[in-house]
C-alpha positions as CSV (number, residue, x, y, z in Angstrom):
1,X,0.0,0.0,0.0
2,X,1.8,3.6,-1.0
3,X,1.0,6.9,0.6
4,X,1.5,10.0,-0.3
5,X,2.0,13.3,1.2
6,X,2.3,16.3,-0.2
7,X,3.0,20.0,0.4
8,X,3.6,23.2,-1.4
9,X,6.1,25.9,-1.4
10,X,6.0,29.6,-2.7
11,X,8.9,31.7,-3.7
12,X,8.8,35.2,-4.7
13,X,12.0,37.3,-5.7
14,X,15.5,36.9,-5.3
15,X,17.1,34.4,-2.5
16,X,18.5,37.0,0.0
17,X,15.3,39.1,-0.3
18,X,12.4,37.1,-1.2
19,X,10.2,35.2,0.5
20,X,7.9,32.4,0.1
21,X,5.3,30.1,2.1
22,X,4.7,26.4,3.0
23,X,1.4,24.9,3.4
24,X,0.4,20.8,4.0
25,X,-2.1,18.9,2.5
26,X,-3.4,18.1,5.9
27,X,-3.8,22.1,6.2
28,X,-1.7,21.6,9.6
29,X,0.7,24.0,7.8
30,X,-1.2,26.7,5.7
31,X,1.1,29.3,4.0
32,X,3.7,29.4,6.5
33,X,6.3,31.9,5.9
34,X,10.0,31.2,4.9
35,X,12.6,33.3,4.0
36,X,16.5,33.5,4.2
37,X,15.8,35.7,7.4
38,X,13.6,33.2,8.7
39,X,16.1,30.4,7.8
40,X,19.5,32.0,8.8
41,X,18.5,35.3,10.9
42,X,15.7,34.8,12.9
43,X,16.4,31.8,15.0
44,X,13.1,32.3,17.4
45,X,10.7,31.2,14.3
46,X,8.7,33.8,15.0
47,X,8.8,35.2,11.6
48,X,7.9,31.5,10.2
49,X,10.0,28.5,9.7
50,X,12.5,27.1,7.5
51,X,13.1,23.8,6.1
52,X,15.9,22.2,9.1
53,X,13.2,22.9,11.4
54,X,10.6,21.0,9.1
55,X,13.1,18.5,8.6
56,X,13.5,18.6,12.8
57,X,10.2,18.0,13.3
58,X,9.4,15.4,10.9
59,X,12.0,13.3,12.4
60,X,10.8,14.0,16.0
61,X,7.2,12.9,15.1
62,X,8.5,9.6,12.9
63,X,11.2,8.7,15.5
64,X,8.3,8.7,18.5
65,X,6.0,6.8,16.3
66,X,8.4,4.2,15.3
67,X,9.5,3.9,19.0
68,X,5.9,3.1,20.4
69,X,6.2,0.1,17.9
70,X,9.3,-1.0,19.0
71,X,8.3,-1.0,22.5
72,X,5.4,-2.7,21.6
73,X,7.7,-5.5,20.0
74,X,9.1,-5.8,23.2
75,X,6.3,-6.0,25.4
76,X,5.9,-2.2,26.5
77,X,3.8,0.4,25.9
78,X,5.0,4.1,26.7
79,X,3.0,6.4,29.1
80,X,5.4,9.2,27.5
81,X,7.8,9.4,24.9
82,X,9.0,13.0,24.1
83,X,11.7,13.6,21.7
84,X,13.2,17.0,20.3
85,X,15.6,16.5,17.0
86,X,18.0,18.9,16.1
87,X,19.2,19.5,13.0
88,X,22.7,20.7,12.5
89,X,23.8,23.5,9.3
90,X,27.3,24.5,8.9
91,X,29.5,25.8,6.6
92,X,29.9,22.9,3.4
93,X,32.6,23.9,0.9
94,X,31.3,27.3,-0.5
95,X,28.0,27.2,0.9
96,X,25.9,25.8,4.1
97,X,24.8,22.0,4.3
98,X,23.1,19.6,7.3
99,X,26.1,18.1,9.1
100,X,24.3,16.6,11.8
101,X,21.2,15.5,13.5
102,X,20.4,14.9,17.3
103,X,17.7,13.1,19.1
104,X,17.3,13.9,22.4
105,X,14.9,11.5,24.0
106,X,13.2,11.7,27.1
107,X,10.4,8.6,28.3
108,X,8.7,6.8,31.1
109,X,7.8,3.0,30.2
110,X,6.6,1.3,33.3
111,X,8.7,-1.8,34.3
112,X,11.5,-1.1,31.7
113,X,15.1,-1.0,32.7
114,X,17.4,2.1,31.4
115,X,19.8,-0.8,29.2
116,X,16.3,-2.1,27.4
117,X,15.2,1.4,26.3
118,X,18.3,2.4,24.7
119,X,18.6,-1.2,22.9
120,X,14.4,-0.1,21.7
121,X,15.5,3.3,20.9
122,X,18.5,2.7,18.7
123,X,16.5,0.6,17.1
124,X,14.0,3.4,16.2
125,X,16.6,5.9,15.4
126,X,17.6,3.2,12.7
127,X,15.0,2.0,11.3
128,X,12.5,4.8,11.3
129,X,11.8,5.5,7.7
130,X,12.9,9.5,8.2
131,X,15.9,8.2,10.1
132,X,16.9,5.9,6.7
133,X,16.1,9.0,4.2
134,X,18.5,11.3,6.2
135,X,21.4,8.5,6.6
136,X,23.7,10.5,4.6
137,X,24.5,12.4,7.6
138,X,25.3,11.4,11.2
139,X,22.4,11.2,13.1
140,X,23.3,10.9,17.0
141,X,21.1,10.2,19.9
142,X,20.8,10.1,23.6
143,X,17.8,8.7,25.6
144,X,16.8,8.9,29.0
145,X,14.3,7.1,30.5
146,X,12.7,8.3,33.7
C-alpha cells in the first residue's frame, strides 16, 4: 500500500530578499512563511520557519512513532515518549549544508530497565523510515528514560 503526502512551497524574488510560504495537505501548515531571514537570521521562528526545522520536526514525530512500535515488540507500551531532533547547518565547501542530526529522547515506560530502552530506541533511530532518508548524515542520539 503507497502513501503519499504532499505540500507546497512559494517563492517570490530573489534568495536574499524574497520570500515564500509552506502549506500541507493536511492544512496543519497553511502558508507558513519562509525566508533567508527566517532560515539564517531569525532563530526564534517567529517570523515563520525554515526547512531544518521542518526537517526537525518530521523526524521528532516519525522517530516517536516508530519507538511506540518497538516498544510494543518488546512487550511495552509508553505512558510518554518526548523527543526533540535537532538538526545541524554548517559551513559545506562554499555554501551551508546539514552536518548533523540529534535526538534527544526523554520517556517513562513502566517496568522497563534504562539498558532495554536504549537497545528499543537505537533501534527506532535506525529504522524509522525518516531516520533511513536522512542516513547520509550522522544522526546521534541520547535517551533517558525516567
Amino acid at each position: 500500500m503507497a502513501i503519499n503526502r504532499k505540500a507546497t512551497a512559494t517563492w517570490k524574488g530573489t534568495g536574499k530578499e524574497g520570500a515564500g510560504s509552506v502549506t500541507t495537505m493536511s492544512g496543519a501548515l497553511n502558508e507558513l512563511p519562509h525566508s533567508f531571514l527566517t532560515r539564517f537570521v531569525s532563530e526564534d521562528g517567529r517570523a515563520g520557519t525554515n526547512p531544518e526545522e521542518l526537517i526537525a520536526a518530521a523526524h521528532a514525530s516519525c522517530f516517536t512513532m516508530k519507538l511506540s512500535f518497538v516498544l510494543n515488540a518488546a512487550g511495552y507500551t509508553a505512558d510518554n515518549l518526548e523527543c526533540t531532533a535537532n538538526v545541524k547547518m554548517d559551513k559545506v565547501g562554499d555554501g551551508m549544508g546539514v552536518v548533523g542530526i540529534h535526538l534527544e529522547l526523554k520517556g517513562s515506560v513502566p517496568g522497563m530497565t534504562a539498558e532495554k530502552f536504549q537497545e528499543c530506541a537505537e533501534d527506532a533511530k535506525v529504522n524509522c523510515p525518516i531516520s533511513q532518508l536522512l542516513r547520509s548524515v550522522p544522526i546521534t542520539l541520547s535517551a533517558l528514560l525516567a
